[in-house]
C-alpha positions in Angstrom: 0.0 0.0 0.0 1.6 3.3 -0.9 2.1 6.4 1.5 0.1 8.2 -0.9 -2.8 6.0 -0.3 -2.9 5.7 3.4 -3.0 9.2 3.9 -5.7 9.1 2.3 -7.7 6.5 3.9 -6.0 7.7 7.3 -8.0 11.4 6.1 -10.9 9.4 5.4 -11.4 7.5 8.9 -10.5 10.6 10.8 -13.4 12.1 9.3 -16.1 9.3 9.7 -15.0 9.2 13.5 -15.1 13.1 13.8 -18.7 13.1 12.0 -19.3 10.0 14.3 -18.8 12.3 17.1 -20.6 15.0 16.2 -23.3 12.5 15.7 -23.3 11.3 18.9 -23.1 14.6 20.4 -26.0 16.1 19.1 -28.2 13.0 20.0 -26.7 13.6 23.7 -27.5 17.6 24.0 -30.3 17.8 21.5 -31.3 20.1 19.1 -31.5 23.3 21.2 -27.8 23.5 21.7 -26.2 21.6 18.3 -27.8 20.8 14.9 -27.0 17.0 13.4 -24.4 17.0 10.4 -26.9 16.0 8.0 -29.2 19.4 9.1 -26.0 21.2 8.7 -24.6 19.9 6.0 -28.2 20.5 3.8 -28.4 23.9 5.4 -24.4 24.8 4.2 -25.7 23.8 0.6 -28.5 26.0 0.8 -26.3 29.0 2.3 -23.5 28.5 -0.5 -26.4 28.3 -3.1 -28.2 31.7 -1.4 -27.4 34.8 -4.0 -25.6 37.0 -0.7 -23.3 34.5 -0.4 -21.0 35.4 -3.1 -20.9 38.5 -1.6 -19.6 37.5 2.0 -17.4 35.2 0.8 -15.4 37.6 -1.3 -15.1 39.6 1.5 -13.7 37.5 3.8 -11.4 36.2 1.2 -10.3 39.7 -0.4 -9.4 40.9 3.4 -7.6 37.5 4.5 -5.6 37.7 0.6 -4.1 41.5 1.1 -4.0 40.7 4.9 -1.5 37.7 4.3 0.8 39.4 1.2 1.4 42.5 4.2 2.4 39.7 6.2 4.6 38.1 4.4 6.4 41.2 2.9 6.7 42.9 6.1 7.6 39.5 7.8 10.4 38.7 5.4 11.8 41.9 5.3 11.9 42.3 8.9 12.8 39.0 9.8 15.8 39.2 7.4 16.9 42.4 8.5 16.7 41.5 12.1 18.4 38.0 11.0 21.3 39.7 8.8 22.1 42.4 11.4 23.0 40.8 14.7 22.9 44.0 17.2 19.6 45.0 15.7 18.1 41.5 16.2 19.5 41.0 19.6 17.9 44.2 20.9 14.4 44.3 18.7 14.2 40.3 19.4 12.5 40.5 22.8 10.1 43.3 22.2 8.4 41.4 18.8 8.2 38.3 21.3 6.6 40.5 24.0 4.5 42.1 21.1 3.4 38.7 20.1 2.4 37.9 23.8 -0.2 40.6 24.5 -3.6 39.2 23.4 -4.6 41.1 20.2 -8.6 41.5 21.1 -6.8 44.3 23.5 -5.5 46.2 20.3 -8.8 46.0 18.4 -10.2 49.3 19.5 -7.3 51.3 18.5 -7.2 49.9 15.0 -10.7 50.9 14.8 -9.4 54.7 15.7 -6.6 54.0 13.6 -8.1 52.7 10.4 -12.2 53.0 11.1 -14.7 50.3 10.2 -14.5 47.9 7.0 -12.0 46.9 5.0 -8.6 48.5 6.6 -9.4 47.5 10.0 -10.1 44.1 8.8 -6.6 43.7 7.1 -4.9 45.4 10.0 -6.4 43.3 12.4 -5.4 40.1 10.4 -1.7 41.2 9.7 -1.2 41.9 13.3 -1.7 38.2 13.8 -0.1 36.7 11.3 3.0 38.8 10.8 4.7 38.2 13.7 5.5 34.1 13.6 6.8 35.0 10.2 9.5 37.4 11.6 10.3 35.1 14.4 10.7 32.0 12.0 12.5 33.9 9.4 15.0 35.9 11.6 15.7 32.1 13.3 16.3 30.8 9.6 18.7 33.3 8.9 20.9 32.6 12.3 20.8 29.2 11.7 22.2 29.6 8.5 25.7 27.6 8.2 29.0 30.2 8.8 30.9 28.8 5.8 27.9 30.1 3.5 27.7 33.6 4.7 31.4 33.8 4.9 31.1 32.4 1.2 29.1 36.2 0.5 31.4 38.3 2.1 34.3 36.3 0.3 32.3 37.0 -3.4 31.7 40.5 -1.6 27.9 40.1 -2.2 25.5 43.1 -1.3 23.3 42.9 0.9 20.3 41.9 -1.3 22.5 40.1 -3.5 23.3 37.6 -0.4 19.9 37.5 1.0 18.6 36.2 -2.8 21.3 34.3 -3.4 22.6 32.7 0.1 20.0 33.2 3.2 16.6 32.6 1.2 18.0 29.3 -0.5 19.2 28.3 2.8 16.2 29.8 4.9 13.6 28.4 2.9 12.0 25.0 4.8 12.1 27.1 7.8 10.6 30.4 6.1 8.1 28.3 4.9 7.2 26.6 8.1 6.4 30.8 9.3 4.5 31.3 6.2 2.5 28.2 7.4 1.6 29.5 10.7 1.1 33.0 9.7 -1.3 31.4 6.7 -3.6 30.2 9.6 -2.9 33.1 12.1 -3.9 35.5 9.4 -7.3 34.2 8.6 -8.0 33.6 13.0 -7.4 37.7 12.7 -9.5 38.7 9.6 -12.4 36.5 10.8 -12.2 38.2 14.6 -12.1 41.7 12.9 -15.3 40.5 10.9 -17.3 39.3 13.6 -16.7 42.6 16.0 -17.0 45.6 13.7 -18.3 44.8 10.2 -21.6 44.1 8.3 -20.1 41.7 5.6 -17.9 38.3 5.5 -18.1 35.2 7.1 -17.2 36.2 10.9 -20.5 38.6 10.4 -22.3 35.7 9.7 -21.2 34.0 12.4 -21.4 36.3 14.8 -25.0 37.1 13.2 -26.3 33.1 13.7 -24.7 33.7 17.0 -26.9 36.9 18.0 -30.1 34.8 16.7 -29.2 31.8 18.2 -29.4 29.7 14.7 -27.7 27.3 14.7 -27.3 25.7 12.1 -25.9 29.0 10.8 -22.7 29.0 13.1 -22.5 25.2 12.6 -22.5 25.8 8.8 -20.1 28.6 8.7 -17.5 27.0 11.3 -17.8 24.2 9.0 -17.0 26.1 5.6 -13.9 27.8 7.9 -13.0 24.8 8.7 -12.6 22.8 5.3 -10.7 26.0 4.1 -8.8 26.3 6.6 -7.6 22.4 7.1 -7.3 21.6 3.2 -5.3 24.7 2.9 -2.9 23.8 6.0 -2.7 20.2 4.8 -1.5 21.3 1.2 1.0 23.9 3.3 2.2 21.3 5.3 2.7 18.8 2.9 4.9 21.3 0.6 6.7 22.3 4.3 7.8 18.4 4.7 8.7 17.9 1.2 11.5 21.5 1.6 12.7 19.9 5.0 13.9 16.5 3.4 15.5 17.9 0.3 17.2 21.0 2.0 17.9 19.9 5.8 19.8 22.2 7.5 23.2 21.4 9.0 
């Protein structure tokens, strides 16, 4: 049997037994507190198939898309900076880890000052998240990064864009990428929190709107579209990360 195909019947059985689960779960608290996967899965179809869904949907994915290209630009720029220059990374270091610590709900009001309701706040919101595990696993990348190559760019007298294309990034890249994978999901937790406290379109609206009426089978539907997003995406990510870790380990 090839890896290929138990990873796929692995995939499968995992998601009878979750659905299992669920099953049994909403036969235990009943239908005031949980709707059955079939009920949701029939109501998701009707949802997706509703004309205002398009709408929604776009929104959440037009925010989450510019939120995560600011994340990575800033996070690779900073991270290599930070990485490549060891004074500045050895003072700035600590204060991006405290930064990362303070819970980011606390921020949300001033980016609503900052950058008022809609489409800025929820971008803001999401690259505050997400940007941060990017710096952090980049500027590691680059430290890790073998002696005998960076020596190798100050030897060839590389600048110093010339030896982060040609020397860190090459080097950097599984780990990079592992960032990029966290700041992936990080990203969309932070566009969807924006949506569901201050905005009138996207899928944390809805949520947060099935929430406020108590449907149920709304939140259970959107959670699930979030969800299958959100897990074939970081299966896909995860399967490129393995793949750059076995044919560029680090030494």
């Amino acid at each position: 049997m090839s890896s290929r195909w138990r990873g796929w019947r692995n995939a499968g059985l995992l998601i009878a037994v979750l659905f299992a689960l669920w099953q049994a779960l909403y036969v235990w608290v009943g239908e005031s507190a949980l709707a059955s996967p079939a009920a949701t899965l029939r109501y998701t179809a009707h949802m997706v198939a509703s004309e205002d869904f398009g709408g929604h949907i776009y929104d959440t994915m037009r925010a989450f898309a510019i939120a995560f290209v600011f994340s990575v630009a800033i996070g690779l720029a900073v991270g290599f900076w930070l990485g490549f220059q060891r004074t500045a990374g050895d003072t700035l270091e600590p204060m991006v880890v405290a930064v990362y610590a303070i819970p980011k709900l606390t921020l949300y009001p001033i980016l609503l000052l900052a950058f008022g309701l809609g489409l800025s706040a929820k971008v803001a919101f999401g690259v505050i998240h997400g940007v941060i595990p990017i710096i952090l696993f980049t500027l590691s990348a680059v430290r890790n990064t073998k002696p005998i190559l960076i020596k190798t760019g100050r030897v060839l007298k590389l600048k110093p864009d010339e030896m982060v294309r040609w020397i860190l990034f090459p080097a950097a890249i599984p780990e990079i990428f592992t960032g990029l994978r966290v700041g992936f999901s990080l990203t969309l937790i932070g566009t969807l929190l924006a949506e569901m406290f201050a905005s009138q379109r996207g899928l944390g609206y809805l949520l947060m709107t099935g929430i406020g009426l108590h449907n149920i089978e709304q939140v259970l539907a959107v959670t699930l579209l979030i969800v299958v997003f959100a897990a074939a995406v970081s299966v896909l990510l995860l399967h490129i990360d393995h793949r750059l870790h076995r044919s560029n380990p680090r030494g």
